[in-house]
Backbone as numpy.savetxt, mean C-alpha at the origin, in Angstrom:
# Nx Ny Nz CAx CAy CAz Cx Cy Cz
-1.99 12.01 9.19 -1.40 10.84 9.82 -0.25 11.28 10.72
-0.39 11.07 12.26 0.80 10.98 13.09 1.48 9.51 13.66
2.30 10.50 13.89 3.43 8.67 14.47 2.22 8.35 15.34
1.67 8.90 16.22 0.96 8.42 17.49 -0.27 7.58 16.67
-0.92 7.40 15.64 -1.37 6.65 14.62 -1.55 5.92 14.77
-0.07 5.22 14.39 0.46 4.34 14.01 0.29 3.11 15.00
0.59 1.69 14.97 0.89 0.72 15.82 2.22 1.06 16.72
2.67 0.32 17.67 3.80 0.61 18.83 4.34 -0.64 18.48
5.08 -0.97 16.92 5.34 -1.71 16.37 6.98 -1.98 15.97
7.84 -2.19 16.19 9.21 -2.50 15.63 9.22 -2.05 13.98
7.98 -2.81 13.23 8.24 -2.35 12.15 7.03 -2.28 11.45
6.12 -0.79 10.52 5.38 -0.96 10.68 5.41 -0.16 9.01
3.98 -1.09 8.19 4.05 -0.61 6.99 2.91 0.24 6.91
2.46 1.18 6.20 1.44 2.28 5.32 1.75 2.30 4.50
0.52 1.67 3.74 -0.18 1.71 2.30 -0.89 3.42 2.24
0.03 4.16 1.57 -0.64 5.92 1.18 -0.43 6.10 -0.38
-1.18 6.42 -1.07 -1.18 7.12 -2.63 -0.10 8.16 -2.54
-0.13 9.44 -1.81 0.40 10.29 -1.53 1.70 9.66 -0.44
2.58 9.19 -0.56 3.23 8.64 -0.01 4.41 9.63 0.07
4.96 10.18 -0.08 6.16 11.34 -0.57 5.18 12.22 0.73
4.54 12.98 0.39 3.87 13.74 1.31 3.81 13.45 2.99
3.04 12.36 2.87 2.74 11.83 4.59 4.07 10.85 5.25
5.57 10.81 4.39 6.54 10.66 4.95 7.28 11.46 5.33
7.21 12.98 4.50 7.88 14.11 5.02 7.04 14.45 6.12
5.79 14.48 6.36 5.34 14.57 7.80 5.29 14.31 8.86
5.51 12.92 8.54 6.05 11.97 9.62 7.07 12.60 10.29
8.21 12.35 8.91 9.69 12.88 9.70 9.75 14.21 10.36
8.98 15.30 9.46 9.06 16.49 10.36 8.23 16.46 12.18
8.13 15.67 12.07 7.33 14.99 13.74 8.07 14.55 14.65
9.08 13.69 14.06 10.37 13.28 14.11 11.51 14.13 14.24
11.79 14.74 13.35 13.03 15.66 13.68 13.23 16.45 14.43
12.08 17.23 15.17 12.12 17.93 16.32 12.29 17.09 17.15
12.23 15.62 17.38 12.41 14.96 18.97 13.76 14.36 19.37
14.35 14.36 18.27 15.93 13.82 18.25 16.49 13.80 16.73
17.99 14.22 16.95 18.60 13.77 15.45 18.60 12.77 14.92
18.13 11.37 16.01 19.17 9.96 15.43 18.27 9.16 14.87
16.73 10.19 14.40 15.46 9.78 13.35 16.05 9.93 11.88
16.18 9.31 11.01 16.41 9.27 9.67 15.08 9.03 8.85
15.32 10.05 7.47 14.49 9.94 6.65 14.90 9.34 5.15
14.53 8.06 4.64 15.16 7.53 3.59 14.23 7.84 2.44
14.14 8.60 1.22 13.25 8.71 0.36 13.34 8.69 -0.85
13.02 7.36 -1.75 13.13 7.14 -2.86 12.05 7.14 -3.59
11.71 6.85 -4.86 11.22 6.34 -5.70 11.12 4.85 -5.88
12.35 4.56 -5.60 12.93 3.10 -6.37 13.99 2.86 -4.88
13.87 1.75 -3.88 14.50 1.90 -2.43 15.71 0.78 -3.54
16.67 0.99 -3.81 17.30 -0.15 -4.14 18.55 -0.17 -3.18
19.59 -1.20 -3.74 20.77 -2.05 -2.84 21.50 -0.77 -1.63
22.02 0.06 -2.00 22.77 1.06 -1.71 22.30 1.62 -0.21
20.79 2.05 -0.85 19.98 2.70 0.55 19.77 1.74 1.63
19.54 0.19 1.11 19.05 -0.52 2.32 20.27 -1.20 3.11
21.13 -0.82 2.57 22.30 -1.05 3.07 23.05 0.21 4.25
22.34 1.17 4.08 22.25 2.53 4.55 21.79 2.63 5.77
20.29 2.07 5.48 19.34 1.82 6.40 20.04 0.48 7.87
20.74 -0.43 6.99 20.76 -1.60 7.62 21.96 -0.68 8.97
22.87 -0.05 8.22 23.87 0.25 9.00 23.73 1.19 10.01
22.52 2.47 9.75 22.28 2.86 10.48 21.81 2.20 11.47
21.13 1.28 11.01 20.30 0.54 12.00 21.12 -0.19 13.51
22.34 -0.39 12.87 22.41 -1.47 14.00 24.13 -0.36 14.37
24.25 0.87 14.33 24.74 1.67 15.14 24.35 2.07 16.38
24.67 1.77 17.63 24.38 1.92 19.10 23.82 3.21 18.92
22.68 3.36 20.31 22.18 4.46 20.26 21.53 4.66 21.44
21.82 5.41 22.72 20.67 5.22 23.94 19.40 4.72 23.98
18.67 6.07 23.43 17.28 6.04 23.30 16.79 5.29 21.79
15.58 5.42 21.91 14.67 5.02 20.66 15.26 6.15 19.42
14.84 5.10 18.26 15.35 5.88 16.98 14.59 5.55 15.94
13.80 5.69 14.91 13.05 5.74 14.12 13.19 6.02 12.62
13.17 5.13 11.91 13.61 5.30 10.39 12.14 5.08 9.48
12.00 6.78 9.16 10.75 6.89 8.25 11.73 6.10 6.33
11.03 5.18 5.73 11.55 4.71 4.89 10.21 5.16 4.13
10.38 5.97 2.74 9.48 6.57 1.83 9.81 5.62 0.36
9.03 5.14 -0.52 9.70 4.50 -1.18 8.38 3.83 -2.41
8.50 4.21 -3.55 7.39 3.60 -4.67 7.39 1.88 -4.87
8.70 1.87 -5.48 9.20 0.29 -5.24 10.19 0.14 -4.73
11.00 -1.20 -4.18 11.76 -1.67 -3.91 12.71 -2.73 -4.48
13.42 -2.75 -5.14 14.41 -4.17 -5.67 14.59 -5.42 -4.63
14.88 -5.99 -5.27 14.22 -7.63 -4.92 15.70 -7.40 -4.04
17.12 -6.98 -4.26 18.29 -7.28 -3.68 17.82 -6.42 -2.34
17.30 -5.47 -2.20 17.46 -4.09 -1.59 16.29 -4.89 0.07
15.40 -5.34 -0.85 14.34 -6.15 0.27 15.20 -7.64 0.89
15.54 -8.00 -0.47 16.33 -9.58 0.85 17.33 -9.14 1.22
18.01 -8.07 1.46 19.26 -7.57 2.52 18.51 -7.03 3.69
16.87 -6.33 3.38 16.46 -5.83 4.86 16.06 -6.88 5.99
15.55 -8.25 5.50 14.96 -9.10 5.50 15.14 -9.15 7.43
16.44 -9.51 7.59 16.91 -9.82 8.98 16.80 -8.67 10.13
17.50 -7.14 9.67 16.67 -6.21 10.35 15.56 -5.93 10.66
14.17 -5.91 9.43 13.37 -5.89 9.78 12.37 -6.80 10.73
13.23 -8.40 10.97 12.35 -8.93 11.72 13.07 -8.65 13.08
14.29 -8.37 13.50 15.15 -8.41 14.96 15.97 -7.28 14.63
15.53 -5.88 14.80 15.89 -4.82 15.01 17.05 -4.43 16.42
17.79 -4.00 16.94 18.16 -3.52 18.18 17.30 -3.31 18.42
17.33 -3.29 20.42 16.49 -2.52 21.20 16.40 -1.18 20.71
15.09 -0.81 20.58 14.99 0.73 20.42 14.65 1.03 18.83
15.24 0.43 18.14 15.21 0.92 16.54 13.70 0.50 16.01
13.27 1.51 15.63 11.97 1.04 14.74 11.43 1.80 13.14
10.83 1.12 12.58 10.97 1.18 11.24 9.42 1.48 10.93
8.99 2.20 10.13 7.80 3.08 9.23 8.27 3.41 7.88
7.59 1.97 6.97 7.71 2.46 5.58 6.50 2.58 4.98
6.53 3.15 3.91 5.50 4.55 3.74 5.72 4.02 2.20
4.40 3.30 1.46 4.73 3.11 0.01 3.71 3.33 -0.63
3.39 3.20 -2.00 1.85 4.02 -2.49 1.97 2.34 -3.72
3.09 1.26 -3.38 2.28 0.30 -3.78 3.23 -1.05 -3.37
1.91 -1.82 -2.55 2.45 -2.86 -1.55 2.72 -4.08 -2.41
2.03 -3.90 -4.19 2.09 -5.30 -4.68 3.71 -5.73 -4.74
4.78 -4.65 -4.69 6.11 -4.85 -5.51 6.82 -5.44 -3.91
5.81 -5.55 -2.71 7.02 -6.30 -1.97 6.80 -7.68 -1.72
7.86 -8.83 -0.92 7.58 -9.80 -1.22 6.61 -10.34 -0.01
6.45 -11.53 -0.07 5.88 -11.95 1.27 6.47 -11.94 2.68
8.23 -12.47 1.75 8.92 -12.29 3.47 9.15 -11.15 4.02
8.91 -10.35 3.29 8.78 -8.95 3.73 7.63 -8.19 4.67
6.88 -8.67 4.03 5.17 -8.51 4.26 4.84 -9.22 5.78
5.30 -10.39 5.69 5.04 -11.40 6.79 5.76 -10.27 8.40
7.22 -9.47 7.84 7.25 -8.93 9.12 7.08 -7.77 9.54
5.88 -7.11 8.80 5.44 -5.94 8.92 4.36 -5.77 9.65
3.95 -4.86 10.11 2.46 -4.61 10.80 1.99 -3.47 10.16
1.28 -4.21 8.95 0.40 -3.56 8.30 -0.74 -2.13 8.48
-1.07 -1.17 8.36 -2.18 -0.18 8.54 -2.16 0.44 6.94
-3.70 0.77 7.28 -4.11 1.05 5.90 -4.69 2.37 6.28
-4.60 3.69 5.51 -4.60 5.10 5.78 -6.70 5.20 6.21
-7.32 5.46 7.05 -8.68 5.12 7.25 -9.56 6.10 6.50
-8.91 7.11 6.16 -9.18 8.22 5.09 -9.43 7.70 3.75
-8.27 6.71 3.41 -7.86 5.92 1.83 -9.43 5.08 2.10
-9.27 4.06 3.23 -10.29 3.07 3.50 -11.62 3.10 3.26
-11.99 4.73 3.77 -13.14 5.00 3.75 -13.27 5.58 2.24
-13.12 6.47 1.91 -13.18 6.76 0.20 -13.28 5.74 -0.95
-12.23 4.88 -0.26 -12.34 3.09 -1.78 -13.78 2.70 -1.51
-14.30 2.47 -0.09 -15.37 1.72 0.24 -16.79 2.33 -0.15
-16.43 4.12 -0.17 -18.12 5.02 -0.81 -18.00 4.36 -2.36
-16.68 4.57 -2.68 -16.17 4.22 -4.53 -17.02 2.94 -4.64
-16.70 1.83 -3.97 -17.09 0.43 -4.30 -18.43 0.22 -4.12
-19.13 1.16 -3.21 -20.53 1.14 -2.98 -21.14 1.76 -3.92
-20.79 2.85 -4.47 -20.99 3.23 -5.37 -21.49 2.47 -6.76
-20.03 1.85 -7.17 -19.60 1.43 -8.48 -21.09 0.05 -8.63
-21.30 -0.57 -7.38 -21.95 -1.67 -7.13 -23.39 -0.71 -7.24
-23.89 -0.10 -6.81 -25.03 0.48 -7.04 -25.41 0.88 -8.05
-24.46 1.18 -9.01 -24.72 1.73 -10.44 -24.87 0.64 -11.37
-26.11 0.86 -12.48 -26.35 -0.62 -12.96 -24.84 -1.10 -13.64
-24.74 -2.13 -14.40 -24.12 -2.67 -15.30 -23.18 -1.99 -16.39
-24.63 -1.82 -17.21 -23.79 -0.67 -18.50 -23.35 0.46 -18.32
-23.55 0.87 -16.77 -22.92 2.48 -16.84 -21.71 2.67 -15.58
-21.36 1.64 -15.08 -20.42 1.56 -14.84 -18.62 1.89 -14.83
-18.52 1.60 -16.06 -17.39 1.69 -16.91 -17.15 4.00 -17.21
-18.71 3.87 -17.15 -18.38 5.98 -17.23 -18.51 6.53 -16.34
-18.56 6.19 -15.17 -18.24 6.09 -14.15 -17.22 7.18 -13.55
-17.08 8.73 -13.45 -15.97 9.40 -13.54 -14.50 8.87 -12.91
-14.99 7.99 -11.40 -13.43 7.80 -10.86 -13.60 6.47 -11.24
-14.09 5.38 -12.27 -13.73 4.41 -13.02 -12.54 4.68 -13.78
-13.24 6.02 -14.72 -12.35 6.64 -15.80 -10.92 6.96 -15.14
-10.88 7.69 -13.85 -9.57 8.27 -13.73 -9.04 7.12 -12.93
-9.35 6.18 -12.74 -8.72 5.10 -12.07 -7.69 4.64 -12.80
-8.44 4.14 -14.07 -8.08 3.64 -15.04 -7.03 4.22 -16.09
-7.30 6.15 -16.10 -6.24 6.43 -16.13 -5.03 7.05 -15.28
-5.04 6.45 -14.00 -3.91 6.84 -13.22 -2.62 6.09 -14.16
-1.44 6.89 -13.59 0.00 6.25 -13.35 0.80 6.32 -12.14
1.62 5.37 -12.47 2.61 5.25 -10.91 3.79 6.67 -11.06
4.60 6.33 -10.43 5.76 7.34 -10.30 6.47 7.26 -11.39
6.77 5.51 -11.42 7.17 5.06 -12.69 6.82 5.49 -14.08
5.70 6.11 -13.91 5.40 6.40 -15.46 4.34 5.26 -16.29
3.81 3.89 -15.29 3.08 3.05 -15.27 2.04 3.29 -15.24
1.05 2.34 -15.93 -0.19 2.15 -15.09 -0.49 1.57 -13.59
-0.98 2.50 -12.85 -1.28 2.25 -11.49 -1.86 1.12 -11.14
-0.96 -0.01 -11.18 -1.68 -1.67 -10.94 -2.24 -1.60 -9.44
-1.59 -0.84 -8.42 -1.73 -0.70 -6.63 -3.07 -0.36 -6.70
-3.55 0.76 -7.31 -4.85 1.04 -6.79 -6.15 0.17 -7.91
-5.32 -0.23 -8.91 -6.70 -0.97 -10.02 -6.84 -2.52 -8.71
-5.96 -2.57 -7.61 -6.21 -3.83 -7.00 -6.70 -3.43 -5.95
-6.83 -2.13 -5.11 -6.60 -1.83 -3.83 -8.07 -1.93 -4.07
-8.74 -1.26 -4.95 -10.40 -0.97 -5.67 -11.01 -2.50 -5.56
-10.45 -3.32 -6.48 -11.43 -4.54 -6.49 -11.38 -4.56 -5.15
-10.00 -5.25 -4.28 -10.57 -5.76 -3.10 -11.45 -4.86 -1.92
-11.36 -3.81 -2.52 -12.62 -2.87 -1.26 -14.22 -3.58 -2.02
-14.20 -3.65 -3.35 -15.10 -4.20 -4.13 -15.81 -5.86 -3.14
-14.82 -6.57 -2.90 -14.77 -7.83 -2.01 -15.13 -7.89 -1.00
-14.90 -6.27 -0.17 -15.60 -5.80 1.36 -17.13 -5.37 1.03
-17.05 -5.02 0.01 -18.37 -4.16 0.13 -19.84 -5.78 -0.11
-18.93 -6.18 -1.37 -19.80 -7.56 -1.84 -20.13 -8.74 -0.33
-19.13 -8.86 0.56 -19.05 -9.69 1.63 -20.19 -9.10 2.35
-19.92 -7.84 2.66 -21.02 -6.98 3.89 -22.67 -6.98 3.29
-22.46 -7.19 2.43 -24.09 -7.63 1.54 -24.34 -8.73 1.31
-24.09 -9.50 1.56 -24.10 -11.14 1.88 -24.61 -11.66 0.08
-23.81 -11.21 -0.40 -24.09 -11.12 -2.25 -24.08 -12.98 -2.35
-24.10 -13.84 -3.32 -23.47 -14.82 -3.74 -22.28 -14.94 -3.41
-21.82 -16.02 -2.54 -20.07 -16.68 -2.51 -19.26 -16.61 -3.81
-20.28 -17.23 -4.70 -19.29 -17.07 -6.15 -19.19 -15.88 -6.52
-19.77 -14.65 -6.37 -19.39 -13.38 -6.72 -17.50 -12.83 -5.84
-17.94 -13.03 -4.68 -16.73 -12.73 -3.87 -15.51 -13.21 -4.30
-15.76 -14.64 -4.60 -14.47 -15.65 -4.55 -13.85 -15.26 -6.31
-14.97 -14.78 -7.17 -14.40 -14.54 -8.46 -13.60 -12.97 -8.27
-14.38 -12.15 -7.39 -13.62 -10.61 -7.43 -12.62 -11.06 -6.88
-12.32 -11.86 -5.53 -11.11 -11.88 -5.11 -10.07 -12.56 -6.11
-10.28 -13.54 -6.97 -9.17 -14.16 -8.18 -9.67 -13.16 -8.92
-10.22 -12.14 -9.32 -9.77 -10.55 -10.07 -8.28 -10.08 -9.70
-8.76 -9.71 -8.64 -7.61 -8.92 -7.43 -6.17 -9.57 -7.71
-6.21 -10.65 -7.62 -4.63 -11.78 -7.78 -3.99 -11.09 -9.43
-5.03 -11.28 -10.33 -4.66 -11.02 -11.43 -4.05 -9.27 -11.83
-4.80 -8.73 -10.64 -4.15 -7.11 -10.92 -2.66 -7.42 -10.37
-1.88 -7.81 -9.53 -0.89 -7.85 -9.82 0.50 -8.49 -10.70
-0.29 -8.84 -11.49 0.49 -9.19 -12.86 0.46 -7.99 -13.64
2.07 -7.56 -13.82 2.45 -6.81 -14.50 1.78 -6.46 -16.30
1.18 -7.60 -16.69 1.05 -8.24 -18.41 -0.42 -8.21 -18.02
-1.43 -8.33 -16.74 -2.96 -7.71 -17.07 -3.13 -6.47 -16.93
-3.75 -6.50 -17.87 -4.95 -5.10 -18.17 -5.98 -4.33 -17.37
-5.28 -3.60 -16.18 -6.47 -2.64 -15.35 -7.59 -2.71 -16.35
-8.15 -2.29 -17.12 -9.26 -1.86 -18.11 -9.86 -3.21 -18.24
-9.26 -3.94 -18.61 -9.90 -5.44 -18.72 -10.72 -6.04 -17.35
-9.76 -5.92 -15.95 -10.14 -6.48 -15.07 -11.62 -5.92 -14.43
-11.47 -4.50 -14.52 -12.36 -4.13 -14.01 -13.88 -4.10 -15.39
-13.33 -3.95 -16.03 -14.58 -3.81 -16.95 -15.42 -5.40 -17.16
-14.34 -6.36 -16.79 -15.18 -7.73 -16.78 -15.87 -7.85 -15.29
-15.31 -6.94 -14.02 -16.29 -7.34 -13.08 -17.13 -5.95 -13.36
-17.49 -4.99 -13.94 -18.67 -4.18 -14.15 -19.73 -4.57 -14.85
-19.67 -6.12 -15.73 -20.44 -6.71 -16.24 -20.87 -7.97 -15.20
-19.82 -8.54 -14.82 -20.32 -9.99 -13.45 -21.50 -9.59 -12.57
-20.52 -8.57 -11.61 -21.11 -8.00 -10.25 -22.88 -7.58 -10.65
-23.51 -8.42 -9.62 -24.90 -7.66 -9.36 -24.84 -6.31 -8.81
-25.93 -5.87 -9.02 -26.24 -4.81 -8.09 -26.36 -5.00 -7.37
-26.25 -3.83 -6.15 -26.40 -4.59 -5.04 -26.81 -2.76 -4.27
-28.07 -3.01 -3.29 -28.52 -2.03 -3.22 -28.55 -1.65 -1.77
């Protein structure tokens, strides 16, 4: 992934697993073209940094300036302080955050981002979901990247809720492009809602649509 990638966007989000990785790349892309590129990289973006961010932000600056923001989650204080930068930046300032899970931000957040999804990630969920859908019923669930799905974790030390959701809904692309039953779609997609609740069960969600879902060939 290069900046040139990317949208020609004020502010622009990537959804990456490897997120730590393809932000230090970014920036090293970045740092050779000027100093006044910053690289912010957390785990956890909370109050302190986005306050960091905010100030850099709205320090005068000739040219264009670019803030790679790397970051697992974000605190609810840390996002409604970016809120106003990120929609009316200075001339010139633009923003690339880089997270490996989009459920923890909010909408008003979301609403002023310009979304891209890694086409590498895109294409791999979509063989997975074609896959998972081709394989009957009962064998589903043994499924090798069922299994390691299921046992991923976050940074946190969590179960990986980002990708037990990122999966169904490629599940929702794949079911749509096969013109499956409406009620199949519309139930995977209220799957999907439910993976981001902290209190459901990756293992549950998916193992009840490995029994729903037809095959589909």
């Amino acid at each position: 992934m290069k900046i040139s990638d990317l949208p020609n966007h004020h502010a622009v989000l990537l959804v990456h697993d490897e997120r730590d990785s393809v932000g230090v790349a970014l920036y090293n892309e970045l740092s050779s073209l000027s100093p006044a590129h910053r690289f912010f990289n957390q785990t956890v973006l909370d109050i302190e940094t986005a306050r960091a961010i905010i100030s850099w932000a709205q320090t005068p600056y000739n040219d264009e300036k670019i803030a790679i923001i790397s970051f697992h989650t974000a605190t609810l204080p840390a996002q409604n302080a970016m809120l106003k930068i990120l929609e009316e930046p200075r001339d010139g300032v633009r923003f690339i955050l880089v997270t490996s899970n989009k459920i923890n931000l909010i909408d008003t957040v979301l609403s002023r981002l310009n979304y891209v999804q890694d086409k590498k990630v895109e294409s791999k969920l979509s063989s997975l979901a074609e896959e998972f859908l081709q394989t009957p019923n009962s064998m589903r669930m043994k499924l090798p990247f069922t299994i390691e799905l299921l046992s991923r974790i976050d940074e946190e030390g969590r179960k990986d809720r980002e990708s037990v959701r990122a999966f169904i809904l490629s599940l929702v692309e794949v079911l749509s492009s096969n013109h499956v039953e409406p009620r199949y779609v519309t139930e995977t997609l209220q799957v999907a809602s439910y993976a981001s609740d902290p209190s459901a069960s990756g293992k549950a969600l998916i193992e009840y649509l490995s029994l729903l879902l037809p095959v589909v060939k």
